[in-house]
VEXFIFI-706238 format. One record per residue (C-alpha): x, y, z. Coordinates in steps of 0.25 Angstrom, whole numbers, padded with zeros to 4 digits, always signed. Layout:
REM VEXFIFI-706238
XYZ ...
END
This chain:
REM VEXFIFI-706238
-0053-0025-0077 -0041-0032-0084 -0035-0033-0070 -0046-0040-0064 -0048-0048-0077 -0035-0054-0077 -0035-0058-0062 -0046-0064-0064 -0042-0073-0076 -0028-0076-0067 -0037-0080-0055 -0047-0090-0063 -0034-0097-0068 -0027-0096-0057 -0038-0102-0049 -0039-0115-0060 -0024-0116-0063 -0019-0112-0047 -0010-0103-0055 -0005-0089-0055 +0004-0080-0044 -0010-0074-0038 -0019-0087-0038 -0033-0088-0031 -0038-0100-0024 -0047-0110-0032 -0057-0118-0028 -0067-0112-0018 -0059-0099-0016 -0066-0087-0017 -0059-0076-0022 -0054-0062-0014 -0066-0054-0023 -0076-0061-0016 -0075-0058-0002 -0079-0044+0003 -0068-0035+0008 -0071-0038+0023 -0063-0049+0022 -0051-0039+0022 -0057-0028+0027 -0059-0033+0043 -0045-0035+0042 -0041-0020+0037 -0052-0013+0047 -0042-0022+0059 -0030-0016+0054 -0036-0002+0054 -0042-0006+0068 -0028-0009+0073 -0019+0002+0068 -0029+0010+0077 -0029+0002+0090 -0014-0001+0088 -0011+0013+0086 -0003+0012+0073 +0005+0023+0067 +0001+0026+0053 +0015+0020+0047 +0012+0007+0055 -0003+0007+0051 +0001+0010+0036 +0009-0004+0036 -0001-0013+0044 -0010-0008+0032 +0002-0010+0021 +0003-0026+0026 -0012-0028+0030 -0016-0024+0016 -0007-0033+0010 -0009-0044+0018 -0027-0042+0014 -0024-0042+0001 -0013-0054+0000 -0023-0061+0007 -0033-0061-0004 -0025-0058-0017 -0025-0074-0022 -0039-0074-0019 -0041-0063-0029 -0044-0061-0044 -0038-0047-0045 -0027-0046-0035 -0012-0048-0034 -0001-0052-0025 +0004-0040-0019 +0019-0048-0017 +0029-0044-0026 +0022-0030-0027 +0025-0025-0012 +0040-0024-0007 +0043-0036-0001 +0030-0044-0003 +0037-0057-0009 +0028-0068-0015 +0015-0071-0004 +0012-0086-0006 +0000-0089-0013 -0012-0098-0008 -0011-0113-0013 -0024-0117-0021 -0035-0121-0013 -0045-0111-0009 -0045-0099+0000 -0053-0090+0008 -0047-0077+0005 -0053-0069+0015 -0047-0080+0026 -0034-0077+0020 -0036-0062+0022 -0040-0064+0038 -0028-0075+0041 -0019-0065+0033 -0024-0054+0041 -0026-0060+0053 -0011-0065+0054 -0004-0052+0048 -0010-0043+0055 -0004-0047+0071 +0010-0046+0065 +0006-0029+0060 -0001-0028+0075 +0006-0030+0087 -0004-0026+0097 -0011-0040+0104 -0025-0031+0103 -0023-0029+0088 -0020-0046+0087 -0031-0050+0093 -0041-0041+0085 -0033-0048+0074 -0035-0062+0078 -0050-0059+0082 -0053-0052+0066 -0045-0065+0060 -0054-0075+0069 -0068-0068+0063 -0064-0067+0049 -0060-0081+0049 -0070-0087+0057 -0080-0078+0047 -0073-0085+0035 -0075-0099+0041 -0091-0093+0044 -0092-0090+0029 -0088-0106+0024 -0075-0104+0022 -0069-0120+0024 -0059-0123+0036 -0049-0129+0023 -0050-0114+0017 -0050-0108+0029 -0038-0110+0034 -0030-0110+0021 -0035-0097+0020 -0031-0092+0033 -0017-0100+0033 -0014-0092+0019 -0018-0077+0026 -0007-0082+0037 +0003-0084+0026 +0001-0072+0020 +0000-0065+0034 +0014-0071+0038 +0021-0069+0023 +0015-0053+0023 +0022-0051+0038 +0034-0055+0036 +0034-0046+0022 +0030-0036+0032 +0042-0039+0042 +0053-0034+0032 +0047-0020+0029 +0054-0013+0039 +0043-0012+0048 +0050-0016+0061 +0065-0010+0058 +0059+0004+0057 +0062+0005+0072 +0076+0002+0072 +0081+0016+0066 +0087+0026+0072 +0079+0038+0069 +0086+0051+0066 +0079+0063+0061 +0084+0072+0053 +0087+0088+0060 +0082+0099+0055 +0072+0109+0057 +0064+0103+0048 +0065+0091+0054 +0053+0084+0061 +0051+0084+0077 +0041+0076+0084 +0027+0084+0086 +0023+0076+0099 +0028+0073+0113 +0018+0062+0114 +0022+0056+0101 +0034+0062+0095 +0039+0050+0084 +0044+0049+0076 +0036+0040+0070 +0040+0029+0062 +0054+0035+0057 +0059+0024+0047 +0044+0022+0042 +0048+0024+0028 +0060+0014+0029 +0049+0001+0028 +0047-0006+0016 +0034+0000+0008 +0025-0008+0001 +0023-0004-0011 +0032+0008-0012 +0046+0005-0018 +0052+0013-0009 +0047+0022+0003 +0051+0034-0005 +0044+0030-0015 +0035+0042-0014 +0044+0052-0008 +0037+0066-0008 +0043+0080-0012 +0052+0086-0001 +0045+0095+0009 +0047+0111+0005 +0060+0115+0012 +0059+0116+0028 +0058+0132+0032 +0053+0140+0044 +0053+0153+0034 +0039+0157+0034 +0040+0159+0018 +0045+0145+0016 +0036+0135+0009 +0039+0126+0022 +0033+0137+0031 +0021+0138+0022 +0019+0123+0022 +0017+0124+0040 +0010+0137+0040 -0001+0131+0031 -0002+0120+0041 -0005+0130+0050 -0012+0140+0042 -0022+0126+0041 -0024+0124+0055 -0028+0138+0058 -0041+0136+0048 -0045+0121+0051 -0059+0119+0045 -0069+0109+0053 -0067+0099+0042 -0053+0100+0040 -0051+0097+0057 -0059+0085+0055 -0051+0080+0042 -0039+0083+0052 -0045+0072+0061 -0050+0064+0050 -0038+0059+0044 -0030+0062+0056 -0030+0047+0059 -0021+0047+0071 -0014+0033+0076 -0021+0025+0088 -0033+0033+0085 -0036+0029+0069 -0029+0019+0062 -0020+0030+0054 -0019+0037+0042 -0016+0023+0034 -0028+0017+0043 -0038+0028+0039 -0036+0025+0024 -0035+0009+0027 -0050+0011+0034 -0053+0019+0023 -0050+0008+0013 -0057-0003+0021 -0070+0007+0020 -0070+0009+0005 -0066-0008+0005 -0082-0009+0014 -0087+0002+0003 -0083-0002-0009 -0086-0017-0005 -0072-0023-0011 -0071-0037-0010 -0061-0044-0001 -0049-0042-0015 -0052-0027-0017 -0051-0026-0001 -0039-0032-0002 -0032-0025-0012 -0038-0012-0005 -0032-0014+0009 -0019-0019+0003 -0017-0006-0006 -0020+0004+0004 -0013-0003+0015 +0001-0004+0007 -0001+0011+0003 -0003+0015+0016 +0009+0008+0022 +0018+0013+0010 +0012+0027+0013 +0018+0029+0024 +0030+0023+0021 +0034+0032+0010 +0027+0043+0019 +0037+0041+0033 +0049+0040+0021 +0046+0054+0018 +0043+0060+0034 +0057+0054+0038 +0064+0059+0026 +0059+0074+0027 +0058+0074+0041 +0049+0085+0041 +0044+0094+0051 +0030+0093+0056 +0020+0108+0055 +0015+0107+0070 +0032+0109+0072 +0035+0119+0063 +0023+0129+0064 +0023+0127+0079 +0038+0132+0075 +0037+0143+0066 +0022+0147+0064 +0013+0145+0075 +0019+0139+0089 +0005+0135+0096 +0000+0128+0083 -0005+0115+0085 -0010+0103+0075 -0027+0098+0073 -0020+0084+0072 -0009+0080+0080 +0006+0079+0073 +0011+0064+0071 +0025+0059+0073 +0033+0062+0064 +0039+0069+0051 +0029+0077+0042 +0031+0075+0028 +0024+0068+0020 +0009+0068+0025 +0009+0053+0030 -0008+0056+0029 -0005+0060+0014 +0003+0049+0011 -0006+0039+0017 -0018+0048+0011 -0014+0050-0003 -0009+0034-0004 -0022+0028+0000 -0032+0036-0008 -0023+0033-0020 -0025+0017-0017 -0040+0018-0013 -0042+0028-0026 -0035+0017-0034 -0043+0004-0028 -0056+0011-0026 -0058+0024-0035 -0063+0038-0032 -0075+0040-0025 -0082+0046-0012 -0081+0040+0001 -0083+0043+0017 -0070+0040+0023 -0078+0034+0039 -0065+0029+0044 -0065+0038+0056 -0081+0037+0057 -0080+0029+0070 -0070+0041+0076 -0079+0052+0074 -0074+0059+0066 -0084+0056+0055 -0083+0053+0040 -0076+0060+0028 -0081+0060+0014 -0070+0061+0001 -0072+0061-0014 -0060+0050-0015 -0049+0043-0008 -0040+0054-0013 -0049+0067-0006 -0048+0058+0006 -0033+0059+0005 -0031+0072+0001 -0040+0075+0014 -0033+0067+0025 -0019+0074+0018 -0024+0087+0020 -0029+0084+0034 -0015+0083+0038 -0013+0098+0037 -0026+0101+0043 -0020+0094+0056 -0007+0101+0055 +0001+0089+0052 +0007+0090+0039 +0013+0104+0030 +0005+0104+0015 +0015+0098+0010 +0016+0085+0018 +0000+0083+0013 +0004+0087-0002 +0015+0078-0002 +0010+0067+0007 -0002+0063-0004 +0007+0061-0016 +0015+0052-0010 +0005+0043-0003 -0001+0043-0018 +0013+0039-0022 +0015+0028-0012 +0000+0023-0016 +0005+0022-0032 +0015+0011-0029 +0003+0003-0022 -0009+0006-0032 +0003+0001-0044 +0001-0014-0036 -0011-0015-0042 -0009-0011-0055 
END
């Protein structure tokens, strides 16, 4: 309540005085509060859409969300009386420019922000022109609903700003030198070999070398070591596979279908980072948040998922670590195969845990504990799922991972914790 109060005292002054770091508009503008989340919200389903059709990875994916998310909620933070300027906050984000005095249409400045950041995060001409066909309706539905030309294009000249200003922040975070090193993995029996012939990676080897967000460092949240590698059927390493397959042999109905549920393959769904990204934009329709709320919403959970995996990839490419569909095919059961085929690369941490455990931290944090129907995958048929909170949902789609045979316990025990880690740094933005 103090928070809100304050901001607003700032934002009456500021909007009599044009004074203050985090000004809104005066005259005729009308602040962020007072718009739906729709305004934002068109914009985040397109992304989602996209990381689908474009087949994303789930490291690529989580870093579309990381800069979309930002780019929503710089769009509207002048124009609001609660938020803050995320610059000086993130690594990197220098001073954005703020809006000169006359008045804006702040959900204008959210569609010419998205509409011109978004072509520079996809490269396929299909994706652009679905783009450039959302950012000609939601403009031309602004100018429907009374907006003046003057207004209009102000609005939409300050989302281009921004949209050029948070690109180039996005140019220097390493994103396209990760292709330049020469990968050498370590030896080892320990060591991870590719699963697949059709795809045998490694994917994203110097993921965890990018610049994080909020994070002050990729191994910020560095998890315990896995137990000692051993092939000794009384070692705690040989317990950890033969529990993998010990599940398998007992598979229930409902724990197949949670398997599937939150298996959430790339070019199929919009990945792990995707589900939850969808997941938010349901709860932001649900909850009814107004365009500010929305903002602060997909910005949150976009920046944790694209820190998540950053600290996540630190950890497989350090530790390296053997996936169960080798070593129980090596040392316990030679036909054995997986519900849920293996990805490309190394097994510790849980990547599903990491992005699980960070996101149902943020959502708890913005929204609170209560019962919800997760429906992202209602259109795939594979139905609805039902969870007391955002951390059951979690704690579910962690535990899925060992139902399909892709991660050892302790990938999933591990893998939570330090998604909740990495979502720390981003809830302490806002506090």
């Amino acid at each position: 309540m103090w928070r809100a109060t304050i901001a607003w005292l700032g934002w009456v002054l500021c909007v009599g005085l044009g004074c203050g770091p985090n000004p809104a508009a005066p005259g005729p503008t009308v602040p962020a509060e007072e718009f739906g989340e729709e305004e934002a919200s068109v914009w985040m389903a397109l992304v989602v859409e996209r990381l689908e059709a474009d087949r994303f990875s789930p490291p690529r994916a989580s870093r579309v969300l990381g800069y979309s998310g930002v780019g929503i909620y710089e769009a509207v933070v002048y124009g609001s009386r609660d938020l803050e300027t995320l610059s000086g906050r993130l690594n990197g984000l220098e001073a954005l420019p703020a809006p000169d005095t006359r008045a804006l249409d702040f959900p204008t400045v959210v569609h010419g922000t998205m509409g011109h950041l978004l072509p520079v995060l996809f490269a396929e001409e299909e994706s652009r022109a679905r783009i450039a066909e959302v950012l000609a309706e939601q403009v031309e539905a602004r100018e429907a609903a009374g907006v003046s030309a003057e207004v209009l294009d102000r609005s939409y000249n300050r989302g281009v700003l921004l949209a050029e200003v948070i690109a180039g922040w996005a140019a220097d975070d390493g994103y396209g030198l990760r292709e330049q090193g020469l990968h050498s993995p370590p030896v080892g029996d320990h060591v991870w070999v590719p699963t697949s012939v059709e795809n045998p990676g490694p994917m994203e080897p110097f993921w965890g070398t990018l610049r994080p967000f909020a994070m002050p460092g990729a191994d910020a949240c560095r998890p315990p070591e896995p137990v000692p590698f051993s092939v000794e059927p009384d070692s705690a390493f040989y317990q950890e596979a033969y529990e993998v397959w010990e599940v398998s042999q007992t598979l229930t109905a409902d724990q197949e279908h949670i398997a599937r549920f939150w298996a959430d393959d790339p070019g199929e769904t919009a990945t792990p980072p995707g589900h939850w990204m969808a997941l938010a934009r349901q709860m932001a329709a649900e909850r009814e948040l107004n365009l500010a709320e929305a903002a602060e919403l997909y910005a949150l959970v976009g920046i944790t998922a694209a820190d998540a995996f950053i600290s996540c990839w630190e950890e497989k490419y350090r530790s390296y670590l053997v996936r169960p569909v080798t070593y129980i095919r090596e040392h316990i059961d030679p036909e054995w195969e997986t519900l849920i085929g293996t990805p490309p690369f190394p097994e510790y941490t849980s990547g599903h845990s990491n992005i699980s455990g960070a996101s149902a931290k943020v959502l708890t944090a913005l929204l609170g504990e209560f019962p919800f129907e997760d429906r992202t995958h209602e259109g795939r048929g594979l139905g609805i799922r039902r969870f007391e909170s955002f951390e059951h949902a979690a704690q579910e789609a962690a535990i899925s991972r060992l139902y399909g045979g892709i991660h050892y316990p302790m990938g999933i025990d591990h893998g939570l914790p330090q998604g909740e880690c990495v979502a720390q740094f981003v809830v302490d933005l806002i506090r």
